[in-house]
C-alpha positions as CSV (number, residue, x, y, z in Angstrom):
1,X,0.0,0.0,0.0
2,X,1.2,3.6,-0.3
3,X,3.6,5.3,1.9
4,X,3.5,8.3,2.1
5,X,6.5,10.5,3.6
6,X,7.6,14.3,5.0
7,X,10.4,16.1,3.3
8,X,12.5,18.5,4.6
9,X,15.7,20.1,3.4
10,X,17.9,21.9,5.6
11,X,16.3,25.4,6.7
12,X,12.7,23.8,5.3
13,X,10.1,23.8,8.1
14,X,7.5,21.6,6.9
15,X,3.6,21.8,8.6
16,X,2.7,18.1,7.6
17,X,4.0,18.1,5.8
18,X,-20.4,7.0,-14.4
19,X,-20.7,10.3,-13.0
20,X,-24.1,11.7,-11.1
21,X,-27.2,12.0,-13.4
22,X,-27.4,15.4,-14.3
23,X,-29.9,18.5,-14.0
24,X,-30.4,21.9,-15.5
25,X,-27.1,23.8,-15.9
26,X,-25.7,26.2,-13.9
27,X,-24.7,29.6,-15.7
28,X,-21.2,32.0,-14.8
29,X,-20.2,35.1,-16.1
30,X,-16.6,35.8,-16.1
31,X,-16.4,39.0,-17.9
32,X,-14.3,37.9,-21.0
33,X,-17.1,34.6,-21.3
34,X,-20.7,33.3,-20.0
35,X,-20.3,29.5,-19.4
36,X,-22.9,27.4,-18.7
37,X,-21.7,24.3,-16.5
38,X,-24.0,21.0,-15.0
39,X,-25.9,20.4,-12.0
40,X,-24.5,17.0,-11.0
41,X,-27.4,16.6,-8.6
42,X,-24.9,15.9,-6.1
43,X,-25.0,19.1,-4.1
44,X,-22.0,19.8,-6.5
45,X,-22.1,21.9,-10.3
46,X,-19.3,21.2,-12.7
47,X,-17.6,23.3,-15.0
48,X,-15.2,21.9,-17.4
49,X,-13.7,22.7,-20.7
50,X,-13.0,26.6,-19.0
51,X,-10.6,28.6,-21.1
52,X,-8.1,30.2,-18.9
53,X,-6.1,31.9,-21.3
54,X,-6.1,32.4,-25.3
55,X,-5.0,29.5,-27.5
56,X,-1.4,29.0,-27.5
57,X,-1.3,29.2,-31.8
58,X,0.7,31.2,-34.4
59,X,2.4,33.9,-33.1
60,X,1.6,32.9,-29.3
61,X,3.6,29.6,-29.5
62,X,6.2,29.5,-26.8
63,X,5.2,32.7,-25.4
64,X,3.8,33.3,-22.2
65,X,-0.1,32.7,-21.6
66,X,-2.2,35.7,-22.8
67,X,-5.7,36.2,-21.5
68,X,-8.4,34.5,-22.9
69,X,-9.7,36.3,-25.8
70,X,-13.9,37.8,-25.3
71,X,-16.6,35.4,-26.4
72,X,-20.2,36.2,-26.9
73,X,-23.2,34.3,-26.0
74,X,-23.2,31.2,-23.9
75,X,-20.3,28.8,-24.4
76,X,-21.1,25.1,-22.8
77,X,-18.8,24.0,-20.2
78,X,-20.1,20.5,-19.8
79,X,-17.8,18.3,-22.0
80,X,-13.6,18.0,-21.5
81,X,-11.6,19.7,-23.9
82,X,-8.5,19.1,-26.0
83,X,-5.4,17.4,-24.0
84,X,-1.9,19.5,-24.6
85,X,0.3,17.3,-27.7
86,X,2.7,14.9,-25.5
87,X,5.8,13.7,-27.1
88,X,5.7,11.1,-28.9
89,X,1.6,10.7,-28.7
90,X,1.4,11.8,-32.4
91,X,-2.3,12.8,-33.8
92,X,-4.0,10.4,-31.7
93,X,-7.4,11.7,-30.9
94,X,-8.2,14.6,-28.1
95,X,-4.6,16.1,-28.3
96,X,-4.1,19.8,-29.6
97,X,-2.4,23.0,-29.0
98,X,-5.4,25.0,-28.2
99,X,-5.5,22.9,-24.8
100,X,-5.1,25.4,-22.4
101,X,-8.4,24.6,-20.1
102,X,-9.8,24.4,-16.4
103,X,-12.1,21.8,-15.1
104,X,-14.3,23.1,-12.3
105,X,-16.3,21.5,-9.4
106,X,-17.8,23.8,-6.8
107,X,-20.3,23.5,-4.1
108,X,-24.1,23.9,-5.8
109,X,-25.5,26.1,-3.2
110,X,-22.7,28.2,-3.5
111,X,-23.6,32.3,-3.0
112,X,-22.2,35.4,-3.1
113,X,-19.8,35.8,-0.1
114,X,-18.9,32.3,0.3
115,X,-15.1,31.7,0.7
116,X,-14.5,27.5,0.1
117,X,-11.3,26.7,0.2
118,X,-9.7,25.8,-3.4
119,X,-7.9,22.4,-3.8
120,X,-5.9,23.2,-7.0
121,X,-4.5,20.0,-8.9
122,X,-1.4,20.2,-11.5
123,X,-1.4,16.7,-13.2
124,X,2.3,14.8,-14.0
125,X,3.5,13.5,-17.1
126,X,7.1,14.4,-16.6
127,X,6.8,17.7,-18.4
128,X,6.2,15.7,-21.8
129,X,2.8,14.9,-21.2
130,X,-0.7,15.6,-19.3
131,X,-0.9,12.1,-18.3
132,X,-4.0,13.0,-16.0
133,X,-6.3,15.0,-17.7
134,X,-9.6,15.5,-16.8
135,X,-9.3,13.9,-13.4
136,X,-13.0,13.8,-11.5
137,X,-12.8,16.3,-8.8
138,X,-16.0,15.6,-7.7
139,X,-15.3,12.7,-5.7
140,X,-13.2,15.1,-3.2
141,X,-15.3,17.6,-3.3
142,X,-17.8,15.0,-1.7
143,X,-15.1,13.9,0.9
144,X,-14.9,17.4,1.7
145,X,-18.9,17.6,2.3
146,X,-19.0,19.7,-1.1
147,X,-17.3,22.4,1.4
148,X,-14.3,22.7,-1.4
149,X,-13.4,23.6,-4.8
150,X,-11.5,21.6,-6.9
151,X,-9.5,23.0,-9.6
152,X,-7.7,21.5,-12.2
153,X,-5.6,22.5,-15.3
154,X,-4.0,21.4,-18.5
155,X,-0.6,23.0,-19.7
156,X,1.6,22.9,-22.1
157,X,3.8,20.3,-21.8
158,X,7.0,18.2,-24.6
159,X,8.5,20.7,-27.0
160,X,5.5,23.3,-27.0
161,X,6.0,23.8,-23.0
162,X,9.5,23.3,-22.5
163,X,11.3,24.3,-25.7
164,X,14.5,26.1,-25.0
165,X,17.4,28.5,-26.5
166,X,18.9,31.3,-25.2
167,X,20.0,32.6,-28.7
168,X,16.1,32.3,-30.0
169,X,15.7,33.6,-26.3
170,X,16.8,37.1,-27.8
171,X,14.6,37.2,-30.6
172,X,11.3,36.5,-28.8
173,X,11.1,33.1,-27.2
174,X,9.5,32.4,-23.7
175,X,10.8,29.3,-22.3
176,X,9.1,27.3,-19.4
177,X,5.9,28.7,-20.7
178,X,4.5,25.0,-19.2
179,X,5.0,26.9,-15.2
180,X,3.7,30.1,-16.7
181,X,0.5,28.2,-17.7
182,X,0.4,26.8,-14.1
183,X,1.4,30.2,-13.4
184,X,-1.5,31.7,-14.8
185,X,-4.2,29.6,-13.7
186,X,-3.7,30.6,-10.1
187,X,-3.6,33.9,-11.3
188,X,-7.5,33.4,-13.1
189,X,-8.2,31.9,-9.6
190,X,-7.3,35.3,-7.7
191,X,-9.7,37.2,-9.9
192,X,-12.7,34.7,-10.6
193,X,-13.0,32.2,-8.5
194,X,-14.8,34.2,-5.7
195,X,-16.3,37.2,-7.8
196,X,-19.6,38.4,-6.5
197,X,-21.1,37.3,-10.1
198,X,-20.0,34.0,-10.1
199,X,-20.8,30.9,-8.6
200,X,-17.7,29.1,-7.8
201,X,-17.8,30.5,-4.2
202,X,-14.2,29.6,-4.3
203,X,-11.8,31.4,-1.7
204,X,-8.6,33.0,-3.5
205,X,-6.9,33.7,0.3
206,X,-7.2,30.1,0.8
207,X,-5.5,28.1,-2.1
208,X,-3.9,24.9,-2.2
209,X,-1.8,24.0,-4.8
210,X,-1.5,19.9,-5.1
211,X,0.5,17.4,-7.4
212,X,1.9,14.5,-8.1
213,X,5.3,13.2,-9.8
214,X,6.2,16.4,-12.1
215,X,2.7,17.9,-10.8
216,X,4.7,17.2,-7.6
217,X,7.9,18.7,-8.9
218,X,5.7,21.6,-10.1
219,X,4.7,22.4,-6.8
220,X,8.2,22.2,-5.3
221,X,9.4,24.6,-8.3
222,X,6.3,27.7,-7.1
223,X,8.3,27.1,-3.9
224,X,11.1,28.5,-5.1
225,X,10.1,30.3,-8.2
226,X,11.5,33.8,-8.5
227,X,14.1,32.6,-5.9
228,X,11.0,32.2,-3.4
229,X,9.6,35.5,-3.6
230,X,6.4,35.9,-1.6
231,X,3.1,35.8,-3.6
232,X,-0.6,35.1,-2.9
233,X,-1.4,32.6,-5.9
234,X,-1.4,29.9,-3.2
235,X,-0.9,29.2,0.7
236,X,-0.1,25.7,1.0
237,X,1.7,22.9,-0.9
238,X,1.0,19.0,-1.2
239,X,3.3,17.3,-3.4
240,X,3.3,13.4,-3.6
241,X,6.5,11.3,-5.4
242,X,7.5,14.8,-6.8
243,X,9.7,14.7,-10.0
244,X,13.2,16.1,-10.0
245,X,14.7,16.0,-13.2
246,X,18.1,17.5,-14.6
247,X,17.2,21.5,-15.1
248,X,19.5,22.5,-17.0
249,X,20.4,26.4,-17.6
250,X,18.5,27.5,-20.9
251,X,22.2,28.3,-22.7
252,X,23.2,24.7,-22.3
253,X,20.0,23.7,-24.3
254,X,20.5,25.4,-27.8
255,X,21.2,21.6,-29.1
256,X,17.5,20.9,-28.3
257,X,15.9,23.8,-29.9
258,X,18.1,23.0,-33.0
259,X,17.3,19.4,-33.1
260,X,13.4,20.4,-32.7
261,X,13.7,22.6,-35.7
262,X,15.4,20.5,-37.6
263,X,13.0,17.9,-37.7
264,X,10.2,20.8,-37.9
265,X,11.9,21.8,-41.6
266,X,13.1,24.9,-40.1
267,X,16.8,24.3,-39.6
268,X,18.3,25.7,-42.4
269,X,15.9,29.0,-42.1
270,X,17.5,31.9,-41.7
271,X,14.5,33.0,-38.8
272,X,13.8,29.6,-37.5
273,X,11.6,30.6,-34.6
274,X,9.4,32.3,-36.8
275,X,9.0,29.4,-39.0
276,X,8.3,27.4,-36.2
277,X,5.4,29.9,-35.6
278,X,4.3,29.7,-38.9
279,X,4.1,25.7,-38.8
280,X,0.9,23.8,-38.9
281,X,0.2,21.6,-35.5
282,X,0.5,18.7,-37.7
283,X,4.2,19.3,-38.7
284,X,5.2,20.6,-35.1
285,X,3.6,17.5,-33.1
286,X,5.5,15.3,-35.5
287,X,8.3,16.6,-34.4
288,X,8.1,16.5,-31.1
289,X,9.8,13.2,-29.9
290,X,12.1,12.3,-28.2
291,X,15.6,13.1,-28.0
292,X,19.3,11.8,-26.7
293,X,21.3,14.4,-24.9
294,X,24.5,15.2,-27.0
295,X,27.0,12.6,-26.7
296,X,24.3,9.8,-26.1
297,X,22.4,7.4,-28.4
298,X,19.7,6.4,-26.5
299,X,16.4,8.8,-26.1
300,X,16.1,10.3,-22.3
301,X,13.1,9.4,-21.2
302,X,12.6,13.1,-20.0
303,X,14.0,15.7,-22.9
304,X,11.8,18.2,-22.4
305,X,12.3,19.6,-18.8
306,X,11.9,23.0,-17.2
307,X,15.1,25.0,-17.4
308,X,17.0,27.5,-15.2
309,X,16.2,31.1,-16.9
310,X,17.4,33.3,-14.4
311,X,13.5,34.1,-14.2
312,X,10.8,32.1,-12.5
313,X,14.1,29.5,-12.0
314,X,17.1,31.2,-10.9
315,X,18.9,28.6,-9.5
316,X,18.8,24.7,-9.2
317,X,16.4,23.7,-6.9
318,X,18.4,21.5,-4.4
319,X,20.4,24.9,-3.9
320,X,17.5,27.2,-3.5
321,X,16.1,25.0,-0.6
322,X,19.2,24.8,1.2
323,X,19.4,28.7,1.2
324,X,16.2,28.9,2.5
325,X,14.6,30.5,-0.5
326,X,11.2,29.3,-0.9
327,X,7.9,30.4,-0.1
328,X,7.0,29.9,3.4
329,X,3.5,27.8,3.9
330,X,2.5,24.5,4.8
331,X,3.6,21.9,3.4
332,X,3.5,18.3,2.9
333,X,5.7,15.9,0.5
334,X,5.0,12.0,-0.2
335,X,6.2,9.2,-2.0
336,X,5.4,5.7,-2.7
337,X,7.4,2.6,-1.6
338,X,8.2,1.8,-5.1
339,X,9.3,4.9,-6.8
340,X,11.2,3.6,-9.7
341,X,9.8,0.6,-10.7
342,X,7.9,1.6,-13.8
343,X,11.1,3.9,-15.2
344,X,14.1,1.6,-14.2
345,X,16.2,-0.5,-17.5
346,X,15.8,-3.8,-18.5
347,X,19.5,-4.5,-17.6
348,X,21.4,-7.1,-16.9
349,X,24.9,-5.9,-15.9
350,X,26.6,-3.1,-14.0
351,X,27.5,-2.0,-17.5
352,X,24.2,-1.6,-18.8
353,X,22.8,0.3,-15.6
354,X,25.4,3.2,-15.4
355,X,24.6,4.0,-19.4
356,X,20.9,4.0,-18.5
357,X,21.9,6.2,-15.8
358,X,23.8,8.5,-17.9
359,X,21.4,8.9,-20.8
360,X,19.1,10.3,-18.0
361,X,22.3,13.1,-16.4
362,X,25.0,12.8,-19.1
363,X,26.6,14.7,-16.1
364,X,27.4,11.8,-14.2
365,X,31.2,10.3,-14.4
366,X,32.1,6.5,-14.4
367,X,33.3,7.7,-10.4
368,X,29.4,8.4,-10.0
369,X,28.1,5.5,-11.5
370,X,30.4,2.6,-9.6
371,X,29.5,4.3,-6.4
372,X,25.7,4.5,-7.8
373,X,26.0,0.6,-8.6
374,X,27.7,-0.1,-5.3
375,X,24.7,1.7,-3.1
376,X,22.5,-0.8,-5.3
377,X,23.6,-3.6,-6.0
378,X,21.8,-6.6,-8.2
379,X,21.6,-10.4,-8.3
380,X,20.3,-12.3,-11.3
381,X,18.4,-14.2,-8.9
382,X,14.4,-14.1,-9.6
383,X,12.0,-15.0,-6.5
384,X,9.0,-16.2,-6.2
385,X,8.5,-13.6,-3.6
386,X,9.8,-10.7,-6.5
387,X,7.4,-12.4,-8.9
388,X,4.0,-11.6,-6.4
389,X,5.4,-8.4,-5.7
390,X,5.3,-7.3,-9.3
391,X,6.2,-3.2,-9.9
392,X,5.3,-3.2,-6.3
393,X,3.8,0.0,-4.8
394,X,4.9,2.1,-8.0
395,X,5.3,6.1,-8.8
396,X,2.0,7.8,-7.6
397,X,0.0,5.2,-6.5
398,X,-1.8,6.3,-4.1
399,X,-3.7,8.4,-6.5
400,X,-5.6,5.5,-7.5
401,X,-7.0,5.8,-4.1
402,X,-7.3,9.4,-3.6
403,X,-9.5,9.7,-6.9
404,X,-11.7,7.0,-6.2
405,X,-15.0,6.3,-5.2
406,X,-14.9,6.0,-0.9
407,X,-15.8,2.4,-1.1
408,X,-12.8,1.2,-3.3
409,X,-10.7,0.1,-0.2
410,X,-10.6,1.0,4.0
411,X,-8.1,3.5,3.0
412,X,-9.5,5.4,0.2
413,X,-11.9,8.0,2.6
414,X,-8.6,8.1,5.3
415,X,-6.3,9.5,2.3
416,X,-9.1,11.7,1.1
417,X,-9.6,13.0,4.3
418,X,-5.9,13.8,4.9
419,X,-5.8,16.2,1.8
420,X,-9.0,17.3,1.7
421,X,-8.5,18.4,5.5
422,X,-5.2,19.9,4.6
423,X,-6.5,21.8,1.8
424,X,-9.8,23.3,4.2
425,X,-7.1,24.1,7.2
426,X,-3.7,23.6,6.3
427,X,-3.5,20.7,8.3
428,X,-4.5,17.0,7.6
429,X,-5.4,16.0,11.1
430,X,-8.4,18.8,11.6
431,X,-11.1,16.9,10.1
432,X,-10.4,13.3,10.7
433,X,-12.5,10.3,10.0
434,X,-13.2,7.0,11.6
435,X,-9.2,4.9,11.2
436,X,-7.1,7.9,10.4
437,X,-4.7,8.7,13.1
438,X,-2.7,12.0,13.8
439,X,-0.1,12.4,11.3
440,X,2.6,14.3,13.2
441,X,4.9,17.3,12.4
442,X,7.9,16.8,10.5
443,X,10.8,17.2,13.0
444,X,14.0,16.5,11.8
445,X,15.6,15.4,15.5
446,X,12.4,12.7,15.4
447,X,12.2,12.0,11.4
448,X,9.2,10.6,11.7
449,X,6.7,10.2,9.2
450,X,3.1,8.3,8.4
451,X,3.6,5.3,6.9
452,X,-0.4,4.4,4.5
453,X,-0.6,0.7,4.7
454,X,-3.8,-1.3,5.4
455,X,-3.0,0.1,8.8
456,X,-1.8,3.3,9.4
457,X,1.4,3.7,11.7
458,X,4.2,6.1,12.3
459,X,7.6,5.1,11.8
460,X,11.0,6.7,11.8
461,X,12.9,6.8,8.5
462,X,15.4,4.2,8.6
463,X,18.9,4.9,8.8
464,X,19.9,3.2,5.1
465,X,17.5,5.4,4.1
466,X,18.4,8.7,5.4
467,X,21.8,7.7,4.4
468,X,20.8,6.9,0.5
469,X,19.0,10.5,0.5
470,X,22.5,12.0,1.6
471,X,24.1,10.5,-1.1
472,X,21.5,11.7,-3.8
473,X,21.2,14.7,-1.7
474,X,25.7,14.9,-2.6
475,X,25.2,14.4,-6.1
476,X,22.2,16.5,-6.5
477,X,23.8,19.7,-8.2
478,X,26.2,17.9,-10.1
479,X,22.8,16.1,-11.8
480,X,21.6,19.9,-12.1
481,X,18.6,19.2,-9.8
């Protein structure tokens, strides 16, 4: 079953760290569009398909979000929307670049004045896809006796989100527009979600922003973003098996912007941002696939990564922690027992495992991957117990129970109530139900930590573990993390 963990670097104090038949729709005016959403006869109305900013097309590819452009009449809000192009997905159906939409569920009897706390979800996909789109909110707004909003967002992601060059820089190219998507969505939140005219009766002092694995890492980089200057997009931060990958700086990236345009048939132009603008979606999405890092032959399983900018990232992450520069609210971070089961090589030798290892952080030496090998070792021994065990508890499991009707398992309501009580109070012990126990403070002279099983317990972080995260912890700027 999931375990689920508190981080802490040094200097980070951590607090904690079929669908309902349907009625007449709801409407909302926003100013810039009238949207009608659906009574989900659940206590509960749902909005999805909610533009949050114009489409991303033509001259506003790899720029910053832009405001959603002014609609008239009544646009329906009661089917999902496009998915943002994933690398390597192709054309398959339901992906586009004009993907940039909230999904909505709010308390029905929601009025002017209310102030419901906002549960704001940023999906994974490793920055090179939205790998959960559309995720039903309504099933935490019912654990949270539809006394919550739940918010949650598509962004651009691959070559269209994380596309980068510091020479193309010069000439009009936003990079990590993928965080300035995320970026501003909280932003719509401070300025609609509460308005007198609208129905969300969401609360914008009272915003929680939640992820998992680069939803997760997402989190952890509005921590730190603008070298953790304070804002009031959000006031707490729940992160489960958050994704750290290599972020590089944006100058040691021109290789990937050329590569991408290459393939896009704009290498040899002598503007080739602008044909890159002037592309069809077709073309672009075909061309954005994976990649090797230079001097590797195997694809990285993550090219496309958010990048140091000396903007919303100033510095590497591990670094920014340390120094204490991060935004200051409670905070939890998770993981599962079985982190890197689904990503880890098919190897069979030392050999093969420190070149899978550098294809992911070409960064690494041979020094790095011996004492890499040495912390974890293999035997090409196969169990009958390793057989059962499978992928084990793997990368963001839990959320199978956190999304999920109460009834799926003992321990789907317990985990819904720890979030959904963190999210209303900033603290997952204040509205507990029957089996849940108190998940304590993180204190680093304790490290202690709640440990989800089939029973819930609390249990000290074992020593080989501590000492694995100080050897990560060692090599974590070298990796550019």
């Amino acid at each position: 079953m999931p375990r689920v963990s508190t981080f802490a670097g040094r200097g980070f104090a951590l607090a904690w760290w079929s669908y309902p038949s349907v009625h007449a729709g709801p409407i909302v005016d926003l100013g810039y569009s009238i949207y009608e959403g659906t009574d989900l006869g659940n206590g509960q109305n749902q909005f999805i398909g909610v533009r949050f900013a114009a489409p991303p097309l033509g001259e506003l590819r790899w720029k910053k979000p832009q405001p959603p452009l002014t609609t008239t009449g009544v646009q329906q809000a009661t089917t999902f929307q496009s998915v943002c192009f994933g690398v390597g997905q192709g054309l398959a159906a339901g992906l586009s670049e004009d993907c940039l939409f909230l999904n909505i569920w709010s308390p029905a009897d929601s009025k002017p004045g209310d102030k419901f706390p906002v549960f704001f979800w940023i999906q994974g996909g490793g920055y090179e896809t939205n790998a959960n789109p559309n995720t039903n909110g309504s099933v935490l707004v019912t654990a949270a006796d539809n006394k919550m909003v739940f918010v949650g967002l598509n962004y651009r992601v691959g070559a269209f989100g994380f596309l980068n060059s510091e020479i193309e820089r010069s000439k009009g190219l936003d990079v990590n527009v993928g965080l300035f998507d995320q970026r501003q969505a909280l932003e719509w939140l401070q300025e609609h979600i509460s308005a007198a005219s609208i129905l969300f009766g969401g609360d914008p002092e009272q915003v929680v922003i939640v992820g998992a694995s680069a939803g997760a890492g997402s989190v952890a980089l509005h921590l730190i973003a603008f070298g953790g200057a304070p804002t009031n997009l959000f006031h707490g931060a729940f992160g489960v098996s958050p994704f750290f990958p290599s972020q590089f700086r944006v100058s040691e990236l021109e290789w990937q912007f050329n590569l991408f345009a290459s393939r896009a048939g704009c290498g040899t132009s002598p503007d080739p941002l602008e044909c890159l603008r002037s592309q069809n979606s077709t073309t672009l999405q075909l061309a954005n696939a994976g990649m090797a890092f230079p001097g590797r032959t195997n694809d990285a399983l993550f090219p496309f990564i958010p990048a140091i900018d000396g903007d919303i990232l100033v510095d590497f992450p591990y670094r920014l922690f340390e120094e204490n520069r991060f935004v200051k609210v409670p905070t939890v971070f998770g993981d599962d027992t079985d982190e890197g089961t689904e990503f880890v090589a098919n190897a069979s030798s030392a050999a093969e495992m420190a070149s899978f290892f550098m294809d992911q952080y070409p960064q690494l030496s041979e020094a790095d991957t011996n004492a890499i090998n040495a912390l974890y070792p293999s035997f090409n021994v196969l169990t009958a117990a390793e057989i059962a065990a499978g992928i084990g508890v793997s990368h963001t499991s839990d959320l199978s129970f956190v999304f999920a009707p109460p009834e799926t398992s003992p321990l789907t309501p317990i985990l819904q109530a720890y979030y959904t009580s963190f999210v209303r109070t900033l603290n997952p012990n204040t509205l507990p139900v029957k089996g849940s126990i108190v998940w304590p403070q993180f204190n680093p002279s304790k490290n202690e930590r709640i440990l989800l099983q089939s029973n819930l317990t609390v249990e000290t972080v074992p020593q080989s573990q501590r000492d694995r995260c100080i050897f990560w912890k060692g090599l974590g700027i070298k990796m550019e993390q």
